[in-house]
LOFI-963435 format. One line per 8 residues: their letters; for each residue x, z, y of C-alpha. Coordinates in steps of 0.001 Angstrom, whole numbers, plus 500000, padded with zeros to 6 digits. Each point is the difference from the previous one (the first is absolute). Last residue first. Layout:
A> X:Z:Y | ...
//
This chain:
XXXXXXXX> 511894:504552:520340 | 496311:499015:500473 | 499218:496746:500217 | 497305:499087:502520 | 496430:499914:498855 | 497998:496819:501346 | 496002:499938:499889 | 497890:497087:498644
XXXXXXXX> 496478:499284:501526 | 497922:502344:501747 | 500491:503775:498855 | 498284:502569:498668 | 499358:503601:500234 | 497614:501450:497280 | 500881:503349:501418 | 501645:501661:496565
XXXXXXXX> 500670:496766:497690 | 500810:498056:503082 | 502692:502029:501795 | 501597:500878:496884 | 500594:496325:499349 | 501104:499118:503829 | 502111:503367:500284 | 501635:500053:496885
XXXXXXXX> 501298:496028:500562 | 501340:501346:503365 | 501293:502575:498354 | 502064:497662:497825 | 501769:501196:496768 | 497269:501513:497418 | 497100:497676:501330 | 502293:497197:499945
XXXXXXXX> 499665:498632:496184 | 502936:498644:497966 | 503653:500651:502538 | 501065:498078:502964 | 498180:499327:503911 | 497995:497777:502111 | 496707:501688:498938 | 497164:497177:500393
XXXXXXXX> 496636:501957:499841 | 497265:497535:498933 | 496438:500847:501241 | 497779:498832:497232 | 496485:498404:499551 | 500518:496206:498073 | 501072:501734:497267 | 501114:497110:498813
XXXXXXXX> 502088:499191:502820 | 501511:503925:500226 | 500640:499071:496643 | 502579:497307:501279 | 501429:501856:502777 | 500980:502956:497997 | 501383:497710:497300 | 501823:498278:502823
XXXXXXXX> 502310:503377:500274 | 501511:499853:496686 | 498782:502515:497610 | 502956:501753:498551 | 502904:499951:501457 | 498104:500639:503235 | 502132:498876:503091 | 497535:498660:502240
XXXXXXXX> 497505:502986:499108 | 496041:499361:499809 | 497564:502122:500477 | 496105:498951:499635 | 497196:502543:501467 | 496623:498795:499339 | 496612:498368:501310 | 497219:500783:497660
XXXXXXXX> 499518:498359:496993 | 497947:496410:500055 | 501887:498502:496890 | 502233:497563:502285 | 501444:498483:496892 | 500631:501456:496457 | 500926:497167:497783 | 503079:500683:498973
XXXXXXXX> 499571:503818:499520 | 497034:499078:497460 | 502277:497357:497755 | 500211:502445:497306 | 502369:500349:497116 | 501092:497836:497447 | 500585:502176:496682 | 503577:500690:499125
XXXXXXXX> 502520:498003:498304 | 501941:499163:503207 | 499640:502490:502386 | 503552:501286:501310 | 501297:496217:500030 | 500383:499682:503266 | 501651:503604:500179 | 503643:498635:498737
XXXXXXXX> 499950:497698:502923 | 500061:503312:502384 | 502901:501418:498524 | 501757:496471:499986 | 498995:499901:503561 | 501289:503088:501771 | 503823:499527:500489 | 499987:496018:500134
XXXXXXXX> 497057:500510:501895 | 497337:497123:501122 | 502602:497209:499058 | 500881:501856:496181 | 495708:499794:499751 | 499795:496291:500840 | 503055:499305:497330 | 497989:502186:497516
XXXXXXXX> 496639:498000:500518 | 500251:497124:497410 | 502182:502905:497366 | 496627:501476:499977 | 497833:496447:499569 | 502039:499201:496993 | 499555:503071:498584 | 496585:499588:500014
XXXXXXXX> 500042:496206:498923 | 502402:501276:497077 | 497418:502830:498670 | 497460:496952:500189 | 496895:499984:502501 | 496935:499883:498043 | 499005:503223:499855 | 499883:499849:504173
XXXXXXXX> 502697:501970:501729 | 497934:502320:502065 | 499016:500335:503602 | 496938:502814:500415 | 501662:502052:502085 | 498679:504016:500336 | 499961:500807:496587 | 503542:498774:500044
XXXXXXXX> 500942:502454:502888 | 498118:502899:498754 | 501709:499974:496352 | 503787:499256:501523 | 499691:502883:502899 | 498190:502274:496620 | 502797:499163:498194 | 502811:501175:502254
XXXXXXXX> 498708:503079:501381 | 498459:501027:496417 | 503862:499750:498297 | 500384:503719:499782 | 496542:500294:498288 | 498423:502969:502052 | 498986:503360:499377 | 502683:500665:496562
XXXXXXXX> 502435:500808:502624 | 498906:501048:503342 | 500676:496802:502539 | 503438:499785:502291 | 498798:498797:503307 | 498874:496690:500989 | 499456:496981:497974 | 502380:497611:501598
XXXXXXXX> 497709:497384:501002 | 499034:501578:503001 | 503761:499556:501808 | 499563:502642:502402 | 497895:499167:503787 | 497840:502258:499841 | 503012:502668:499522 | 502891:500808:498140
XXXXXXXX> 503042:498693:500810 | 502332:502815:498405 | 497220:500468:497269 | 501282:496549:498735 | 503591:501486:499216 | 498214:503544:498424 | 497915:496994:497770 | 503076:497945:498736
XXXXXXXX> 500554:496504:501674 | 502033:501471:503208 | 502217:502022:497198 | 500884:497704:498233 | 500987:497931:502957 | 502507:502445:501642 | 501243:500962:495823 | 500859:496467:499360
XXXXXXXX> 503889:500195:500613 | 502180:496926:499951 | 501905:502091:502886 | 499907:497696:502972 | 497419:497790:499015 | 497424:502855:498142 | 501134:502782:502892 | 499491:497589:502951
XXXXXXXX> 496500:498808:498270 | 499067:503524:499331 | 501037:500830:503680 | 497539:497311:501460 | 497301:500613:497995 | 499922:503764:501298 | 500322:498621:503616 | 496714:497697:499461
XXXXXXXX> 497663:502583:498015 | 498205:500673:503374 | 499186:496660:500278 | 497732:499904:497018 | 499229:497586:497243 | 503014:498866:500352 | 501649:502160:497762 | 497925:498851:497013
XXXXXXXX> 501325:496375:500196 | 503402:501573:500412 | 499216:501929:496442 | 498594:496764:498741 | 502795:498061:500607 | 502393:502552:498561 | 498446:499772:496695 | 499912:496408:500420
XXXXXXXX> 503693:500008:500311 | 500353:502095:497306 | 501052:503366:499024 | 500573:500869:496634 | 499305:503487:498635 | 503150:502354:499005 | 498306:503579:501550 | 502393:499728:502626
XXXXXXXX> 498926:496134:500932 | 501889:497079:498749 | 500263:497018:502198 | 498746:496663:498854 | 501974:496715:499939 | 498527:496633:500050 | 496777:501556:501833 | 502345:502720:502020
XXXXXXXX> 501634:496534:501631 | 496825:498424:501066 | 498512:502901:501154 | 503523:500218:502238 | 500040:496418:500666 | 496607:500429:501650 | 500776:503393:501545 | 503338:497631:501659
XXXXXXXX> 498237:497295:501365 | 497394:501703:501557 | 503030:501868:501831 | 501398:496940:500715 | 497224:498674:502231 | 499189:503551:501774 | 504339:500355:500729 | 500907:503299:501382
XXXXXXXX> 501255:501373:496519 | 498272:500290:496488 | 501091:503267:499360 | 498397:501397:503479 | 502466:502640:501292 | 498277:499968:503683 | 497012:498490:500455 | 499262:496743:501178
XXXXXXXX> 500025:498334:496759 | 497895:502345:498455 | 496984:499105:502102 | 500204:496212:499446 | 500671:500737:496514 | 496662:501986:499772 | 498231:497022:501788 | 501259:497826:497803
XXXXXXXX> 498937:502141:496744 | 496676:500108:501296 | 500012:496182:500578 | 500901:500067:496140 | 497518:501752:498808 | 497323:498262:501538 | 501278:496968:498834 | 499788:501599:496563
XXXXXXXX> 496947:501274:500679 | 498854:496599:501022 | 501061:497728:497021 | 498246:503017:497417 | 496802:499578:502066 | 500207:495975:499407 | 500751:500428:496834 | 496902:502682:499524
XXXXXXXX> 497804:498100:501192 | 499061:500637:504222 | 496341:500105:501438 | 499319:503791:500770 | 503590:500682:500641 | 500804:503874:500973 | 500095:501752:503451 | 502714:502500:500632
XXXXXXXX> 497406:502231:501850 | 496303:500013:499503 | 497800:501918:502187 | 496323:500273:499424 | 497045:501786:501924 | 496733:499856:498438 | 499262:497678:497088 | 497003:500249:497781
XXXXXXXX> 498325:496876:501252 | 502433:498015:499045 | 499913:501280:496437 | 501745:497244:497822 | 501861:498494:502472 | 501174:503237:501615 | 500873:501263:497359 | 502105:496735:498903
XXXXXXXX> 501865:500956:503271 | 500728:503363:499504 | 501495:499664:496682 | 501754:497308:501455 | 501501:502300:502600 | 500531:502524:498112 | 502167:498016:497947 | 502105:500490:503362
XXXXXXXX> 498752:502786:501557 | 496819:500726:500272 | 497446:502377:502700 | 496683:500218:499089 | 496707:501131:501656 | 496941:499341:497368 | 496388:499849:501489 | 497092:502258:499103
XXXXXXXX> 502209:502804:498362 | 499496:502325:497731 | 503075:500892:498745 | 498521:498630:496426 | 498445:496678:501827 | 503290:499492:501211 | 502020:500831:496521 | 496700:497154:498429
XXXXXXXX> 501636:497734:502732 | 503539:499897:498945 | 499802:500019:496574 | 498059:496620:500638 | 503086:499554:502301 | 501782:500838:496657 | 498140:497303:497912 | 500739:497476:501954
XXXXXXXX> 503456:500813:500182 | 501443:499711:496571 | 499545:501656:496889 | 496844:499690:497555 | 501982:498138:497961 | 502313:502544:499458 | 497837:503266:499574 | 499159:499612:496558
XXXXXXXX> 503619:501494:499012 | 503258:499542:501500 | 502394:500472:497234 | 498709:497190:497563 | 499204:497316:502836 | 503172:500832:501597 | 502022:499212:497236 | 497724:496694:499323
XXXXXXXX> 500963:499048:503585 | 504285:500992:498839 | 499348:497926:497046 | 498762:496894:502072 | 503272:500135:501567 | 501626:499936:496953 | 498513:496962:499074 | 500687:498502:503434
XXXXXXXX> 503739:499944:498922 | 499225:498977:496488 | 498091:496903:501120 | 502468:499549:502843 | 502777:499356:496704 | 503699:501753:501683 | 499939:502020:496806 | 500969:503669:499167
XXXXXXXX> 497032:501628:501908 | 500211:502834:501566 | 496840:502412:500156 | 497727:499042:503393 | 500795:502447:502547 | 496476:501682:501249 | 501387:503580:499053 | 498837:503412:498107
XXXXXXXX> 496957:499234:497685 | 498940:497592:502894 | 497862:502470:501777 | 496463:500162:501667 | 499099:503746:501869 | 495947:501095:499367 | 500050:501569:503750 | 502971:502136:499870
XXXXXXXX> 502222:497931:501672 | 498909:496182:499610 | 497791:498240:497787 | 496718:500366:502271 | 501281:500785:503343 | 501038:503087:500892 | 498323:501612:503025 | 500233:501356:503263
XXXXXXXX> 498537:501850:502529 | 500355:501715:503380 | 497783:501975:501568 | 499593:498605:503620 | 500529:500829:503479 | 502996:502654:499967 | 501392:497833:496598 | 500193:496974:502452
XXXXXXXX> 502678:501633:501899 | 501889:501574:497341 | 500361:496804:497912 | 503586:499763:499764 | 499664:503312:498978 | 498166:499179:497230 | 502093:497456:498380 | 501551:501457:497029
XXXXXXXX> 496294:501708:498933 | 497931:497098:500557 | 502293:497162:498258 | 500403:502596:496775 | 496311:499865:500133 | 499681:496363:501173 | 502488:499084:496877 | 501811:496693:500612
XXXXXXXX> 499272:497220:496821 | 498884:496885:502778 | 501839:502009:501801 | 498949:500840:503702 | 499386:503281:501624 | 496104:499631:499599 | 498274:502415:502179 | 495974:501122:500492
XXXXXXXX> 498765:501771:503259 | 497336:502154:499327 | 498075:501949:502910 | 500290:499583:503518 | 500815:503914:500751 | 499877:500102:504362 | 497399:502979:500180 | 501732:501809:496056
XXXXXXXX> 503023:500365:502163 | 503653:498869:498412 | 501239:500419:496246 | 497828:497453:498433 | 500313:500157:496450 | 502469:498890:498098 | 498713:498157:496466 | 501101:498528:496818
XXXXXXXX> 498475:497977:497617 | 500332:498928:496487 | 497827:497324:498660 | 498619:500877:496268 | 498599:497406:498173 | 496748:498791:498270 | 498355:498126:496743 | 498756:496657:499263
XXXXXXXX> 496376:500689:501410 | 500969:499056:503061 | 500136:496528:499890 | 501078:498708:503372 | 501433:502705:501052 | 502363:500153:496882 | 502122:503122:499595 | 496764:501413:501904
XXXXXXXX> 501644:502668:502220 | 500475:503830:499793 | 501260:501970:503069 | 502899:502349:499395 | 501301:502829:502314 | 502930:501606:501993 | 500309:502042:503100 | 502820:500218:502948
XXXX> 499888:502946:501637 | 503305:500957:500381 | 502049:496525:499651 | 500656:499178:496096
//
């Protein structure tokens, strides 16, 4: 924890709109301002991204990053509900449905529904009160607890829609928000799984475009044959695994999400280039194991980290190890309300799966099987709501939007398309790689930091160069 740094809990109705039905903890975490008390601008609330990313673990990794800001305001962050230490979900241990020894659909989707009534038992009362809506209600009872008229915010990522349906429900709460990496408002959750795995793999482009031109790249001087080559290499690992030193498998998907990971942030570019010289050269997984382990992440740590990888290393016996994971899947299907209908047959679901793998193998033939496997990540579970989709031009306050051209995460027209429904926003348009660009671009830094401290704003959409 940075010097200074204090921690708390602020209890919530589990169910605002009933409150009788009982309460929960939110954890919180604060910096205070560390500049003159004559320019202190109160409370400026974070989100580092998720959904299932710790604020408090978010707030104390990041807070350098933040140095500026943390002259002019105290900084704070929370948990959401279900995540961290504020009333963490689980699975009992992992969302993987147990195998099934039958190629029936019914069976199949049986033990998906398994792993939902898993959750169900180890999560508690909070699970259906999960999901966005309720946390920007979180949101504004923390603002009326810092005691402040108007909430500033800054987001990343999730953030961003966690900023966003704030700002629909309390419009005239809002003060001065930036949101970075901006998320869908509109999208389902194929269609979201489709562009992160395009997303994915113009990130991975761009990466082979740099390593190309450097010396000693594995995959030669060739952009076109180097895609050519990671896919057959996925490919290859997926047919025949490598074993690690501790005598696990290593897949191709395992190594697909580790490079997915890696390109997260720009910084981590050289590292994933020597694990990929020392996997193809030597048959050796160590490079990539390590990139996908916590220290590996650390490496590229910054705003602009991977925020679905459920930061640091938790106390044991504090946090279910498998909270990251299914509080992301618990917030994201309270947050859609697409289901497969009762009436849709085990075989017509199936059906409609192996309908879109073909479209998914032509988005990424390194990234879309992963991302195909996600489609499915709420079937059995209750519909969820269709607020987010319908929030449009809510009256807020104009805002800060950042996009990144290379984001492997949200792809660039999301920006563009909230700002639309915002119908108030300032898009910044940050030409360069990497999830978020208020970690990597100072030019990004200066625009956002300029606004939450001066109120400074711009006309129209502003260009960010990319920053080597």
């Amino acid at each position: 924890m940075p010097a200074g740094m204090r921690c708390g809990t602020l209890t919530v109705p589990l169910d605002h709109s009933a409150p009788a039905k009982g309460t929960l903890r939110i954890a919180l975490a604060e910096i205070p301002a560390n500049g003159p008390r004559a320019g202190h601008r109160g409370s400026l609330l974070l989100n580092f991204g998720g959904p299932g990313g710790s604020g408090v673990e978010g707030l104390a990794a990041h807070a350098k990053d933040l140095a500026e800001l943390g002259e002019r305001f105290d900084l704070v962050a929370f948990d959401p509900r279900g995540v961290g230490h504020s009333a963490p979900v689980s699975c009992g241990g992992s969302l993987d449905p147990d195998p099934v020894d039958s190629d029936d659909p019914a069976d199949e989707l049986a033990a998906v529904r398994g792993v939902v009534a898993r959750c169900e038992r180890a999560s508690g009362p909070v699970l259906p009160y999960i999901g966005t809506v309720h946390a920007s209600r979180d949101m504004d009872l923390v603002r009326r607890a810092l005691g402040e008229d108007r909430l500033d915010y800054l987001g990343f990522s999730y953030g961003t829609r966690l900023g966003v349906v704030y700002a629909a429900q309390f419009p005239d709460r809002v003060g001065r928000m930036a949101l970075d990496g901006v998320d869908t408002l509109t999208e389902s959750r194929v269609e979201q799984a489709l562009a992160t795995a395009q997303g994915q793999q113009q990130a991975l482009d761009n990466f082979l475009s740099w390593c190309t031109r450097q010396p000693g790249c594995v995959y030669g001087t060739n952009t076109r044959t180097a895609k050519e080559d990671v896919a057959a290499f996925v490919a290859r690992l997926d047919v025949a695994p490598l074993v690690d030193a501790d005598g696990a498998l290593f897949t191709g998907q395992d190594a697909a999400t580790t490079i997915g990971s890696a390109l997260y942030s720009r910084e981590l570019w050289p590292a994933l280039a020597k694990a990929l010289a020392l996997v193809e050269r030597e048959r050796d997984p160590r490079g990539l194991l390590h990139l996908g382990s916590p220290a590996g992440a650390e490496e590229g740590a910054g705003t602009d980290q991977d925020p679905d990888a459920g930061g640091s290393a938790r106390p044991p016996g504090r946090v279910p190890a498998d909270n990251a994971v299914a509080a992301m899947t618990a917030v994201n299907c309270a947050d859609d309300p697409d289901r497969s209908s009762d009436e849709e047959s085990p075989a017509a679901v199936a059906a409609r799966i192996d309908g879109l793998r073909e479209e998914f193998r032509k988005a990424s033939a390194v990234f879309g099987p992963r991302q195909l496997l996600t489609v499915l990540a709420c079937y059995g579970r209750p519909a969820g709501t269709d607020f987010i989709r319908r929030i449009d031009r809510p009256g807020a306050p104009r805002m800060l939007l950042v996009g990144t051209r290379g984001d492997p995460a949200t792809p660039y027209r999301w920006t563009e398309e909230t700002a639309q429904r915002l119908g108030s926003a300032v898009v910044i348009d940050y030409k360069g790689d990497g999830h978020t660009g208020y970690g990597s671009s100072t030019c990004v830094r200066g625009y956002v930091d300029d606004f939450l401290i001066d109120g400074h704003l711009p006309g129209g959409t502003r260009s960010c160069p990319a920053q080597e």
